[in-house]
N, C-alpha and C positions, 0 to 999 in steps of 0.2 A: 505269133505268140513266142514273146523268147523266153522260155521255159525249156530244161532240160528234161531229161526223160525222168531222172528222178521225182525231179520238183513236179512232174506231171503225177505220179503216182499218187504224190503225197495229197495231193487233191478230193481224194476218195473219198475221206473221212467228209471233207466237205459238202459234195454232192450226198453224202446220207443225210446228212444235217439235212441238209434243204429237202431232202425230200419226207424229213418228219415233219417240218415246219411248215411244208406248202398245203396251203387247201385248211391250217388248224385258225384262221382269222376270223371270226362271224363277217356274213356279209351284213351288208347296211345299205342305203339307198344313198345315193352322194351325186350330183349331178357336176359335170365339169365344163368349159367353155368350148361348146363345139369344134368353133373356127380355130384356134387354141390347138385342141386336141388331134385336128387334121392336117394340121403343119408336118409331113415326112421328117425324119433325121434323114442323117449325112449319106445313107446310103439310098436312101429313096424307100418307100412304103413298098411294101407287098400283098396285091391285094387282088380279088376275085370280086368278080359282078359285077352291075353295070354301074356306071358314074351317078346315074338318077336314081336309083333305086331310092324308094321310102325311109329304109331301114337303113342305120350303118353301124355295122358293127367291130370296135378295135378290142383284139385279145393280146394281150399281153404272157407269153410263157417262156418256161425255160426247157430246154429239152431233155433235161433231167429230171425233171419232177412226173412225178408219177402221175398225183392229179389230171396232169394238162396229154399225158399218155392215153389215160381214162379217157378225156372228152372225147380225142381225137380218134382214140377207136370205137365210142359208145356214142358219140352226137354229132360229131363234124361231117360224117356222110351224111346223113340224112339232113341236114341243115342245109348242105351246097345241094340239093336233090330236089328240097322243098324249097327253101329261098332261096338260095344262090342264083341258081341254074333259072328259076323263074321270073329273074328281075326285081324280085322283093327286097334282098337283101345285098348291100356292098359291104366283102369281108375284107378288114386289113390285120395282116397279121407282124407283130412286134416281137422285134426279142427281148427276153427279159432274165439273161444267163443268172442262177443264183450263185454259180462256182465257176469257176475255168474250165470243166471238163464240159460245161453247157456253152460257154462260149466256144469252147471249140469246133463244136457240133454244130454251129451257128454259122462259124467261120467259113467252114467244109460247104454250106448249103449255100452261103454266098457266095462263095467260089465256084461253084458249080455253074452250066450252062444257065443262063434267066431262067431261060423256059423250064426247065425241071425245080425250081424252087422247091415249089410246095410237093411234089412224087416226093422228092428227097426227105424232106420232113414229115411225110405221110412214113414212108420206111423206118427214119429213125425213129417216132412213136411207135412204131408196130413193133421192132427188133431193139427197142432200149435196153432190158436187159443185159443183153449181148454183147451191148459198149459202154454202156453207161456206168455200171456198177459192178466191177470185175476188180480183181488184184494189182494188173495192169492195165488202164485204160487206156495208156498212150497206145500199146498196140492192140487192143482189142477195137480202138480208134481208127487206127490203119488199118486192118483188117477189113473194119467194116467199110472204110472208103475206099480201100478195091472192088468192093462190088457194086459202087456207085459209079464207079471212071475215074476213081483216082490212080495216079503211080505214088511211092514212094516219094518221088522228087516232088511232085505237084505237090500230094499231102503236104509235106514239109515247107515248100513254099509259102502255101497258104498261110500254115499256122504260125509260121515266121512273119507273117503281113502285121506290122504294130498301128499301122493307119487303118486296116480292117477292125483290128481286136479294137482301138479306141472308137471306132465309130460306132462295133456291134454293143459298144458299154455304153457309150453316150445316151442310146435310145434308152437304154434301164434308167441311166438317172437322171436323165429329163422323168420319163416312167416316173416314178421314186419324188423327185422334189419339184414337178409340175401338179403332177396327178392323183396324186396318193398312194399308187400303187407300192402294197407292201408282200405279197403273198399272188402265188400263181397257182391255178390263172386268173387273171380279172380281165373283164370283158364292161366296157362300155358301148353299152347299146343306144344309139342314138343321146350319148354324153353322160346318159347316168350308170352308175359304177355298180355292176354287178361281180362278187369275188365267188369264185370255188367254180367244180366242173359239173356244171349246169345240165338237166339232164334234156332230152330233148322234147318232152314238154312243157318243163319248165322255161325254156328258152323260146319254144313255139308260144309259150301265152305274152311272155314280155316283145316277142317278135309282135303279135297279133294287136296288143294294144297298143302299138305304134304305127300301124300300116295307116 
């Protein structure tokens, strides 16, 4: 990301916006072209469960938005507990940055070792607050990726990656002028477009009439 510290700041205002706007879209039933929709972007899919599972389900979020905070601390455990974990359900999860301070937090997770993907995004839902929405985000940013295994220099690295930052956008606007996606989170469950953070019986009955 070549963005100064300042130009980082100024970001802020944006990440509010989106997080008034995310989650206010009614959802509606919209089904999309499976095969289509299972095409990875440039960085490769990231996903949980088995290849066969019945179900599959792609979420689309940003890590700014509050909404997709919500699911991931109120439904996404129990969802990898109930489906994941039991072969019912294959999770893929997509970025869908609405500001630069979500793409950078994006940036950080794909940076990070594979195997810690999704810990790392479980943390940043948990502790968004913390980095997300502060004065300074640029170092409330760093900050927080020193307690994931970042240095300074790595951080900076990363976010200076312009082949990462366009890849981690591509996936939104493919998202965006593939799929309809306008508002996070939206979750395609077995191709039909469900938007907002679903609660987890809500998502266990649309899980159950797909099994």
């Amino acid at each position: 990301m070549t963005q100064t510290r300042r130009q980082f700041l100024k970001t802020t205002a944006l990440a509010a916006t989106a997080l008034a706007l995310a989650g206010t879209f009614p959802a509606f039933a919209q089904s999309v072209d499976l095969d289509e929709l299972l095409k990875p972007g440039p960085l490769g899919d990231k996903v949980l469960g088995e290849e066969d599972a019945p179900v599959t389900i792609v979420e689309y979020a940003s890590m700014t938005c509050g909404h997709c905070a919500n699911f991931h601390k109120q439904t996404y455990a129990d969802m990898k507990k109930d489906y994941i974990d039991t072969g019912k359900v294959r999770f893929i999860f997509r970025e869908f940055p609405l500001d630069p301070v979500a793409a950078a937090a994006f940036m950080l997770a794909r940076c990070a070792p594979a195997d810690k993907y999704f810990e790392i995004v479980d943390i940043m839902f948990e502790q968004q607050r913390s980095w997300a929405f502060t004065d300074n985000p640029y170092q409330s940013l760093l900050d927080f990726s020193k307690q994931i295994g970042f240095t300074q220099e790595s951080f900076e690295e990363c976010l200076t990656n312009q082949g990462m930052l366009d890849a981690v956008n591509a996936v939104k606007d493919r998202g965006a002028a593939e799929f309809g996606v306008n508002s996070t989170p939206t979750f395609f469950i077995n191709g039909e477009k469900h938007s907002g953070a679903l609660s987890i019986d809500e998502l266990g009955k649309i899980i159950e009439e797909n099994l």
